[in-house]
C-alpha positions in Angstrom: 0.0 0.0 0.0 2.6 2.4 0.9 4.7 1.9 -2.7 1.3 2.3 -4.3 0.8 5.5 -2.4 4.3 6.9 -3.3 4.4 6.0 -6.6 0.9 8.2 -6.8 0.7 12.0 -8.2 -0.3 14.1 -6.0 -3.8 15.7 -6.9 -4.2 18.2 -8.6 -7.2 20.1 -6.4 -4.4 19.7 -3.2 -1.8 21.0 -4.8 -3.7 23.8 -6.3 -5.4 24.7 -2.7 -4.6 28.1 -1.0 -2.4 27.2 2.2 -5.5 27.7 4.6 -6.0 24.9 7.1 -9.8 24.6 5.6 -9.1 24.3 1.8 -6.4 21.9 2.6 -8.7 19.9 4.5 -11.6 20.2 1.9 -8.9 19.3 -0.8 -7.2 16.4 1.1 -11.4 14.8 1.6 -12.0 15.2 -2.0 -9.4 13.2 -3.4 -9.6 10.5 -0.1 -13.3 10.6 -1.9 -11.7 9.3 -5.5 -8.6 7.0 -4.0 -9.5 3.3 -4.2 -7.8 1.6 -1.4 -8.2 -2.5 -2.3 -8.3 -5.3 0.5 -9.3 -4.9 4.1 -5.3 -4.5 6.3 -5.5 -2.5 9.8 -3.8 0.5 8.0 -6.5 1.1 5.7 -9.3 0.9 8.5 -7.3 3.1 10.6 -6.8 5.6 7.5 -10.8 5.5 7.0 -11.0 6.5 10.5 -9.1 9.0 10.2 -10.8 10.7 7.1 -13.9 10.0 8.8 -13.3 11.9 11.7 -11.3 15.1 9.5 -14.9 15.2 7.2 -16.7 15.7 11.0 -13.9 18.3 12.3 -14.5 21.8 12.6 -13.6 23.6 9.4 -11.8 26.2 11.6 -8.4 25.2 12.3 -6.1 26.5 14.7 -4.1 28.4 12.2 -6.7 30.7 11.8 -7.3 31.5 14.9 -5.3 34.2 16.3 -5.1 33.8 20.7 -2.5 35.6 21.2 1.4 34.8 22.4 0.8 34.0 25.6 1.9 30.0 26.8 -0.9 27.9 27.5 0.8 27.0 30.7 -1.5 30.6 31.5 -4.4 28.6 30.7 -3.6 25.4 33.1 -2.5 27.8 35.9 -6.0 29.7 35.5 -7.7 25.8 35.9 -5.4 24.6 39.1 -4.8 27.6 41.2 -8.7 29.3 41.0 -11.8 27.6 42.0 -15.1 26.6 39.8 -16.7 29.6 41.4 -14.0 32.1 40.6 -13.3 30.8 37.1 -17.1 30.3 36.2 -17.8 34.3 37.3 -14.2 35.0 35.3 -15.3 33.5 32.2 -19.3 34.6 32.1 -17.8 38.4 32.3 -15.1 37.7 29.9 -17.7 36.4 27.4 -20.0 38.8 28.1 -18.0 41.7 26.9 -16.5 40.0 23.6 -20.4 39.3 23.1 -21.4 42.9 23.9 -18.8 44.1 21.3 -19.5 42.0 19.0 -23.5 42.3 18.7 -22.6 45.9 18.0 -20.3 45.4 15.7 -22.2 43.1 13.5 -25.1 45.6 14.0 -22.8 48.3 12.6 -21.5 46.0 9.6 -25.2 44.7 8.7 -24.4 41.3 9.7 -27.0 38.8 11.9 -26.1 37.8 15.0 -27.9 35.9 17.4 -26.4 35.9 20.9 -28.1 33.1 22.4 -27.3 31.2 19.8 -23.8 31.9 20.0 -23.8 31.8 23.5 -25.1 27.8 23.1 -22.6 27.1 20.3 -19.8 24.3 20.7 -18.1 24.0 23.5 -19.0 27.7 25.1 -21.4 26.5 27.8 -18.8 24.0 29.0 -16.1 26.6 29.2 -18.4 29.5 30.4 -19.6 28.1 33.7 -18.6 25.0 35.7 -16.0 22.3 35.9 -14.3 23.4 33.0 -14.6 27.4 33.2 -11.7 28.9 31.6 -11.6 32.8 30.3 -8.6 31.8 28.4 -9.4 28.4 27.2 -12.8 29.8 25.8 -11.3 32.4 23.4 -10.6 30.4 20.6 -14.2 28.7 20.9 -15.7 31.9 21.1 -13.6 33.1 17.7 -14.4 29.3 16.2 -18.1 30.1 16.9 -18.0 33.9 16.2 -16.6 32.8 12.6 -19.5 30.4 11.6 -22.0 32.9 12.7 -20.7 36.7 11.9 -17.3 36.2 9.7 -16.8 39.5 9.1 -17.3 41.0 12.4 -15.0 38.2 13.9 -12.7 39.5 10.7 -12.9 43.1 12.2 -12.6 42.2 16.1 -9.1 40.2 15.4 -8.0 43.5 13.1 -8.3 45.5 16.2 -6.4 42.8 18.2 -9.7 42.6 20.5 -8.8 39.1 21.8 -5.0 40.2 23.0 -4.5 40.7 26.8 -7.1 41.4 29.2 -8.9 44.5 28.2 -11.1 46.6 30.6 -14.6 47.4 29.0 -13.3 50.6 29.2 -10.0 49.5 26.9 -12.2 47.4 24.4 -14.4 50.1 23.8 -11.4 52.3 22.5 -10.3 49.9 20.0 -14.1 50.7 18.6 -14.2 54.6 18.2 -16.9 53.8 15.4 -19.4 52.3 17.6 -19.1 55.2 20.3 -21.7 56.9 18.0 -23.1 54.6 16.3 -26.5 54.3 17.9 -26.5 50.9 19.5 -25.4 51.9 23.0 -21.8 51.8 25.1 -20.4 48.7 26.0 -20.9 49.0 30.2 -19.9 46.2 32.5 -22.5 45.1 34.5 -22.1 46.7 37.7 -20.4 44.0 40.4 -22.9 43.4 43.4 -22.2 42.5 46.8 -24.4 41.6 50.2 -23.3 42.9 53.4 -25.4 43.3 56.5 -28.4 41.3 54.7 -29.0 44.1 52.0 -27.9 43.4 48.3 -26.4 46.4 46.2 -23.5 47.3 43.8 -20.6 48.7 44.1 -21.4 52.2 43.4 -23.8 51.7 46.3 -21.6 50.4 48.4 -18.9 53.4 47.9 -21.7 56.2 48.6 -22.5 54.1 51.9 -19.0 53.8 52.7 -18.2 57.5 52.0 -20.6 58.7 54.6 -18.3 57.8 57.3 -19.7 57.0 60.7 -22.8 58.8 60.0 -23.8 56.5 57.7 -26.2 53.6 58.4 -23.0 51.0 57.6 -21.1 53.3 60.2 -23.6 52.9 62.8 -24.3 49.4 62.3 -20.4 48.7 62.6 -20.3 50.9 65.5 -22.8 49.0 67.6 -20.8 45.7 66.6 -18.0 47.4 68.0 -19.2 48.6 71.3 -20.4 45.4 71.9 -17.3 43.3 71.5 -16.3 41.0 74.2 -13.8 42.9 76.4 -12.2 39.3 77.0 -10.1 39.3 74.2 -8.4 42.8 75.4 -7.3 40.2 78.1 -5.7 37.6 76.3 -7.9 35.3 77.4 -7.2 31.7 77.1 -3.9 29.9 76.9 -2.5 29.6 73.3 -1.4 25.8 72.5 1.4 24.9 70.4 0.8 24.0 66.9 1.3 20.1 66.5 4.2 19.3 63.4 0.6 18.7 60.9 -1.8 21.8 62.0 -3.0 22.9 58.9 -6.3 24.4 58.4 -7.4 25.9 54.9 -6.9 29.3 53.8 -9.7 31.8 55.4 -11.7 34.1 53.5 -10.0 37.9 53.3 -7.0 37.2 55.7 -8.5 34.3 57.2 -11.9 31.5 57.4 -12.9 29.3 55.2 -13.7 29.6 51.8 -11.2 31.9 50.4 -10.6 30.2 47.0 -14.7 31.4 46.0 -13.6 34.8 46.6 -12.3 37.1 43.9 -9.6 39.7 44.4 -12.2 42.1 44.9 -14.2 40.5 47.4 -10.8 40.4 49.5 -9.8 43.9 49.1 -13.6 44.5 50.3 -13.2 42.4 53.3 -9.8 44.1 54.1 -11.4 47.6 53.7 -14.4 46.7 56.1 -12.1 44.8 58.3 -10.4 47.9 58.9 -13.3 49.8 59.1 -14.6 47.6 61.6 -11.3 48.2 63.6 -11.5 52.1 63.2 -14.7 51.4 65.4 -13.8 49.6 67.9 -10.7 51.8 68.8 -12.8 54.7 68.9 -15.6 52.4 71.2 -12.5 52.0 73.6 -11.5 55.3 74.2 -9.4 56.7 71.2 -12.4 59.0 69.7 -10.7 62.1 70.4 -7.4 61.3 69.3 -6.3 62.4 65.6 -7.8 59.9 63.0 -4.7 60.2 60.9 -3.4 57.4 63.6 -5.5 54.7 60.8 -2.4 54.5 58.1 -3.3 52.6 55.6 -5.3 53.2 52.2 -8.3 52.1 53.3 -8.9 55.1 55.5 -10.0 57.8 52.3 -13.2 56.2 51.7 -14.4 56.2 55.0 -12.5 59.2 56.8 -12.1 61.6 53.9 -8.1 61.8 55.0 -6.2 62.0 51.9 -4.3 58.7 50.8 -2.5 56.8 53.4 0.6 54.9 53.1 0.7 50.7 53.0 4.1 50.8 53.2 4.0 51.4 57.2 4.2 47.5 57.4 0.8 48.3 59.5 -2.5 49.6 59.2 -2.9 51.9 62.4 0.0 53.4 64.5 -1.2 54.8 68.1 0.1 55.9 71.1 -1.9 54.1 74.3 -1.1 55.6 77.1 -3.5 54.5 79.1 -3.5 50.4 78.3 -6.7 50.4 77.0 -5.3 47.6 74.4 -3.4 44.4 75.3 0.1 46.0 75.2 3.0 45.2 77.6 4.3 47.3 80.2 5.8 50.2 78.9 5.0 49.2 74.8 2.5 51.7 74.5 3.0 52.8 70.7 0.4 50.1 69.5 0.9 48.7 65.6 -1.8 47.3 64.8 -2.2 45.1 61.5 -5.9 43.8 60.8 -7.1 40.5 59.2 -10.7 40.2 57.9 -12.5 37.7 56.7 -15.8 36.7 55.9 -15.7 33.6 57.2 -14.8 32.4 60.9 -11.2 34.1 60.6 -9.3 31.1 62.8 -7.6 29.9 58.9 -4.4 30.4 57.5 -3.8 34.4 56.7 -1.1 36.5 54.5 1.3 38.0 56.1 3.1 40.4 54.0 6.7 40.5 53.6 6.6 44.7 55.0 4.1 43.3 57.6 6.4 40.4 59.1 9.7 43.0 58.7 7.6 45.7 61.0 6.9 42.7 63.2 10.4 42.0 63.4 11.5 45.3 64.3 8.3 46.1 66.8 9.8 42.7 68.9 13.5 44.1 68.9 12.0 47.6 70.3 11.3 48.7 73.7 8.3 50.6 73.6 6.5 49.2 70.7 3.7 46.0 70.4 2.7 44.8 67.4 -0.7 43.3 67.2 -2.6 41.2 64.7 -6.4 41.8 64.9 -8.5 39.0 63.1 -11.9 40.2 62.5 -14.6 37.8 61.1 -18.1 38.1 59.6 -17.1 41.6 58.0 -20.0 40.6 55.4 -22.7 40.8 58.3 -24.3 42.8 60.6 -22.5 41.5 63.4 -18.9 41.4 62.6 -16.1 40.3 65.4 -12.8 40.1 66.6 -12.2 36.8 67.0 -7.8 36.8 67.7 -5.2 39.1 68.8 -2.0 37.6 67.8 0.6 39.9 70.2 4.1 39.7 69.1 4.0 37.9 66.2 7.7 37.0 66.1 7.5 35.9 69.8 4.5 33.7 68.9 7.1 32.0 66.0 9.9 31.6 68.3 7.2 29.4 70.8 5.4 27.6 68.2 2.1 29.2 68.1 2.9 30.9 64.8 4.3 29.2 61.7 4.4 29.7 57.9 2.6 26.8 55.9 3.4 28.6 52.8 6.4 29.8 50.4 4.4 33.3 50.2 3.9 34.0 53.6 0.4 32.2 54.4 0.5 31.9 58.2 -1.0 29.6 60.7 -1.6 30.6 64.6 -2.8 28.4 67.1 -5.8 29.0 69.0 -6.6 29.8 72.7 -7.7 27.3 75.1 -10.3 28.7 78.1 -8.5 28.9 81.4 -10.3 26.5 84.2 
């Protein structure tokens, strides 16, 4: 068979076909349609398989569809370090704005489109939402699909280089000044919603309420959390145990609880900004009220204080000066640094300690008048948020056993407190 296939001339339709994956592959079917293969060996039933499967193969082939230069190791990272939840969410958005752009687009060129359709088409479900979520892995799909249904709008979204990198709405929309005007409406992300305290609303919500300080009715809400905190953890109450060679509980939501892996990177900033917020509250419900609110250092203070910018470089999020022990300092370590861990979870998993946080540790345990305190806060998504740890010393608490890193990028583990008898 193989001396009858080499002594053959090549056809003439394959030879003559443009060097586009699906000419070739209509060429290479239409003379496997005229070659007469004689007798029944494995080779030929494996070749007849073969051509079987090419004549039910997308048309589309992988030359044709541009995805940019990025190694698809990007892809198999996205599927093994992100959960279903976070991919799913990741993906849905992702293929919500290509869709956006391109309904205008076609509408713009005079080409149908149906959405749902495309939406339906191949493989997209699969890689839109569930097990296999992927925003990466769903691009070519989407440009295999996009090609069947609107060629030349797929034609004009791959001129622009739409489907390189990760473009904001904002950023997509530029590469379109032509559909700015052209009648059919701006391409506008859905706004991201959120619950906290029980009540559902988006972000732009969420900023107005946060902006109105303590007057607001999420300041008040956090205040009364705060005033009612248990005074027993300004005690230390509780012996901390050592950590056994296998303690390991998963990562906590925010800086600590469970379920941190569902959460995007915006739902942890958000924890960390309520977290602090939370904090703010309860230092002021213990006496610091009157005391310059510049002593809250990090970002998160513009929102919710008006203070310009603060600085996250401190290795800290609040710097004060307790002069009167009305936090769980030592003897004469009254300047008080105080680092806060939220979460909306339980807050008693694994956290992040930052390499600027652990360094400010480090120095505040080498000092003689300074503490450094880890506050974890749980619940910050509900109306009754909490402090739940104060991890004093943090380098002392290494040194003993009660503090080790589980991690290569600084993902902590404390031990918890056991009730006094």
């Amino acid at each position: 068979m193989i001396e009858r296939l080499a002594a053959m001339d090549a056809p003439a339709p394959l030879m003559e076909a443009p060097p586009e994956f699906s000419a070739i592959r209509l060429s290479v079917l239409d003379a496997a349609d005229r070659l007469e293969v004689e007798g029944s060996a494995r080779s030929t039933e494996v070749a007849r398989n073969r051509l079987q499967a090419l004549r039910e193969a997308s048309a589309a082939g992988p030359a044709e569809l541009r995805v940019g230069k990025e190694p698809p190791d990007r892809d198999v990272r996205e599927f093994r370090e992100k959960a279903e939840a976070v991919r799913s969410r990741e993906a849905r958005e992702r293929f919500s704005l290509y869709s956006e752009v391109a309904r205008q687009l076609a509408q713009a060129l005079g080409e149908p489109l149906d959405l749902a359709a495309l939406a339906g088409a191949g493989n997209l479900p699969a890689l839109n939402h569930g097990y296999w979520a992927n925003r990466f892995s769903l691009v070519p799909i989407f440009q295999s699909e996009l090609r069947k249904a609107a060629p030349r709008t797929l034609e004009r979204m791959m001129e622009r280089d739409a489907f390189r990198g990760d473009h904001t709405p904002t950023d997509l929309r530029a590469l379109f000044p032509e559909l700015t005007n052209s009648g059919s409406g701006v391409i506008v992300k859905p706004p991201r919603r959120v619950t906290l305290a029980g009540r559902e609303m988006d972000e732009a919500e969420l900023g107005q309420e946060i902006a109105l300080g303590s007057a607001g009715s999420l300041g008040v809400l956090l205040a009364a959390a705060a005033a009612a905190q248990d005074v027993g953890l300004l005690l230390l109450d509780g012996d901390r145990v050592e950590l056994s060679a296998t303690s390991r509980r998963e990562p906590g939501g925010g800086g600590g609880g469970r379920r941190v892996d569902a959460e995007s990177d915006a739902d942890k900033v958000l924890n960390g900004e309520l977290g602090e917020i939370f904090v703010f509250e309860w230092l002021r419900a213990r006496g610091f009220a009157d005391i310059d609110p510049e002593w809250w250092v990090s970002t998160n203070r513009r929102r919710y204080t008006g203070f310009a910018d603060g600085d996250n470089s401190a290795g800290c999020d609040f710097i004060l000066d307790d002069l009167e022990s009305r936090l769980p300092h030592r003897p004469g370590r009254g300047r008080c640094l105080i680092e806060v861990k939220s979460s909306a979870g339980d807050g008693l998993g694994t956290f992040k300690i930052s390499e600027g946080e652990w360094h400010r540790a480090t120095e505040a345990h080498f000092s003689p008048n300074e503490e450094y305190l880890i506050v974890r806060v749980a619940f910050v998504r509900t109306a009754q948020p909490r402090i739940v740890d104060i991890l004093r010393d943090p380098y002392a608490l290494m040194t003993q056993s009660m503090l080790r890193f589980v991690g290569g990028d600084f993902t902590a583990l404390a031990s918890t407190r056991q009730p006094r008898l």
